[in-house]
N, C-alpha and C positions, 0 to 999 in steps of 0.2 A: 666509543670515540665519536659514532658517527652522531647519536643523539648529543651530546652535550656542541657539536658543529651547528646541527640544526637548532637549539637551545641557544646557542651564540648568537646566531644569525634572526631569530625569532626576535629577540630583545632589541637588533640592531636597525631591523624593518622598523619595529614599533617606533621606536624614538625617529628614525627618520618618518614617518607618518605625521605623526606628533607635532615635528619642527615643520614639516611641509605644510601640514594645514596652517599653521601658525603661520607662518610666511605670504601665505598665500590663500587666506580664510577667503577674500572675495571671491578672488576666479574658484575657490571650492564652492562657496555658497550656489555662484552658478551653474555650478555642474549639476549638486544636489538639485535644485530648481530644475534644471533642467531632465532630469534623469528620473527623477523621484515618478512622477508619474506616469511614463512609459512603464518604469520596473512595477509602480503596482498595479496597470491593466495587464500585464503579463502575467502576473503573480495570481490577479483573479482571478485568468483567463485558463490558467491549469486549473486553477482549483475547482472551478466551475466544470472542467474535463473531466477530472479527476471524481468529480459530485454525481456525475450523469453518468458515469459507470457504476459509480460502486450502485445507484439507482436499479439501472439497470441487471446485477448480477443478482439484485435482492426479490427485485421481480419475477426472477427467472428462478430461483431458489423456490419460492413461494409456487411458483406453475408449479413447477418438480413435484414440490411435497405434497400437494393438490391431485398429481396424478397417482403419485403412489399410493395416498387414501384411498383414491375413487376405484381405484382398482379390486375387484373383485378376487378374496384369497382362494387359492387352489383347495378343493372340498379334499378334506382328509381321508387317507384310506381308509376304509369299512375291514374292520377286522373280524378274519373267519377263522374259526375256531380252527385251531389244529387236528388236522386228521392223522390217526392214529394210522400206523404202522402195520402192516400184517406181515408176520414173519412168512418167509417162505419158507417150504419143508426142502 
């Protein structure tokens, strides 16, 4: 019940949207004008955030796998032969 509410109400926003800009296309046009380019220096201004991290984690990956190359592997144990047993009497 409660989606086909929200479905109701979803189609009822639209048309009122629809009729509003209609009605009132100029004071909209100004608003877009007005709004449009604050929202895309914002918009760049994360992405640009967003740019100089992932940057920076890729950097840091690369140090990483850099050190774990460089690093010197632990010499293998030198295998000795088994010594044999002597029973005791």
């Amino acid at each position: 019940m409660v989606k086909f509410i929200v479905l109701v109400l979803g189609v009822v926003f639209v048309a009122l949207g629809i009729w509003g800009m209609a009605a009132w296309s100029g004071d909209f046009i100004t608003v877009l004008k007005g709004g449009g380019c604050p929202f895309l220096a914002f918009v760049g201004a994360i992405m640009a955030i967003a740019a100089v991290g992932e940057i920076r984690d890729a950097i840091a990956r690369k140090k990483e796998e850099a050190k774990e190359e460089s690093k010197p592997e632990a010499p293998a144990a030198e295998e000795t032969p088994a010594q044999e047993e002597t029973p005791k009497a």
